[in-house]
C-alpha positions as CSV (number, residue, x, y, z in Angstrom):
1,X,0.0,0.0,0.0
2,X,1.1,3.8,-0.8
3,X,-0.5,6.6,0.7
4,X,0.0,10.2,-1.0
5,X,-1.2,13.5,0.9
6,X,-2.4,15.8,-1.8
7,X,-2.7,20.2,-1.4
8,X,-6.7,19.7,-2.3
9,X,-9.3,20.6,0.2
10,X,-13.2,19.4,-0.5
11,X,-14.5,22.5,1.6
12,X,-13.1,24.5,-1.9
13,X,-17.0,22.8,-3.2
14,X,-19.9,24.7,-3.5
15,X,-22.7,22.3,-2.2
16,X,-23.5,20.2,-5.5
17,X,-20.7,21.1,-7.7
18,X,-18.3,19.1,-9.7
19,X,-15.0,19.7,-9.0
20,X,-11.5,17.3,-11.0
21,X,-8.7,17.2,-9.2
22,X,-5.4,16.1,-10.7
23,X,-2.5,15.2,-9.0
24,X,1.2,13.5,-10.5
25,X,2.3,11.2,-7.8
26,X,5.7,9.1,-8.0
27,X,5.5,5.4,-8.1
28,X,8.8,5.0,-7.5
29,X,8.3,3.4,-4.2
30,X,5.7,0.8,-5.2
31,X,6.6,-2.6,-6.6
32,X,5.8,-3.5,-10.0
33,X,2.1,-5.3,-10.0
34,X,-2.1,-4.3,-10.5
35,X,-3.1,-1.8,-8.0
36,X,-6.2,-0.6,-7.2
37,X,-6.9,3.3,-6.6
38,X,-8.5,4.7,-3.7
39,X,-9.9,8.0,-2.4
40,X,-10.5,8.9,1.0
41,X,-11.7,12.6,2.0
42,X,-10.7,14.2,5.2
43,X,-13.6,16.5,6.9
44,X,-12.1,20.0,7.8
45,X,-14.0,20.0,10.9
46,X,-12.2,19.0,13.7
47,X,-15.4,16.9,15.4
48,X,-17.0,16.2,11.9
49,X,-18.3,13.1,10.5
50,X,-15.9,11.2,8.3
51,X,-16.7,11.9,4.6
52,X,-18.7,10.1,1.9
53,X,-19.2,10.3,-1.2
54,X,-22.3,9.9,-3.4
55,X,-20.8,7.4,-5.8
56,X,-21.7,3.5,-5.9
57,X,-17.7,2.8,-5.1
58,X,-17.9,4.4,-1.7
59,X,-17.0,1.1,0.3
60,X,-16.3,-1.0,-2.5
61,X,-13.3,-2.3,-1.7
62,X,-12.4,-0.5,1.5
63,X,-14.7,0.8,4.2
64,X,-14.8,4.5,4.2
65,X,-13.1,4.8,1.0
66,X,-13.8,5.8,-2.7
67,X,-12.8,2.9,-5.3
68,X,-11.2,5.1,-8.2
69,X,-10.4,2.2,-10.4
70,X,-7.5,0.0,-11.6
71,X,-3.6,0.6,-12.7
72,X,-0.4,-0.9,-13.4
73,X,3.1,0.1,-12.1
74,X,5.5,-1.2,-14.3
75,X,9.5,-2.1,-13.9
């Protein structure tokens, strides 16, 4: 597992917007193999409840997280 901390913050959303984020994050800590790509928010309130997204992956693979999808890291 690799965890990256990104500069995004989901209070930057208007209430129903869409907003993309991008991010370029090195692999060159991870082993060569199939990955799969998670999300997990962090609420900016100090005593709030943990975020969730409206999105049929929430919890998919992980409780509390948002399945992105699949990848390959390659040698």
């Amino acid at each position: 597992m690799q965890r990256w901390t990104t500069d995004w913050t989901l209070d930057t959303i208007a209430v129903g917007a869409e907003q993309r984020f991008t991010a370029q994050l090195s692999t060159s800590s991870v082993k060569p193999g199939r990955y799969t790509v998670l999300i997990q928010g962090t609420n900016p309130l100090p005593s709030g409840q943990p975020v969730r997204f409206a999105d049929a992956d929430q919890d998919a693979t992980v409780a509390g997280w948002l399945t992105l999808g699949r990848t390959a890291v390659r040698p």
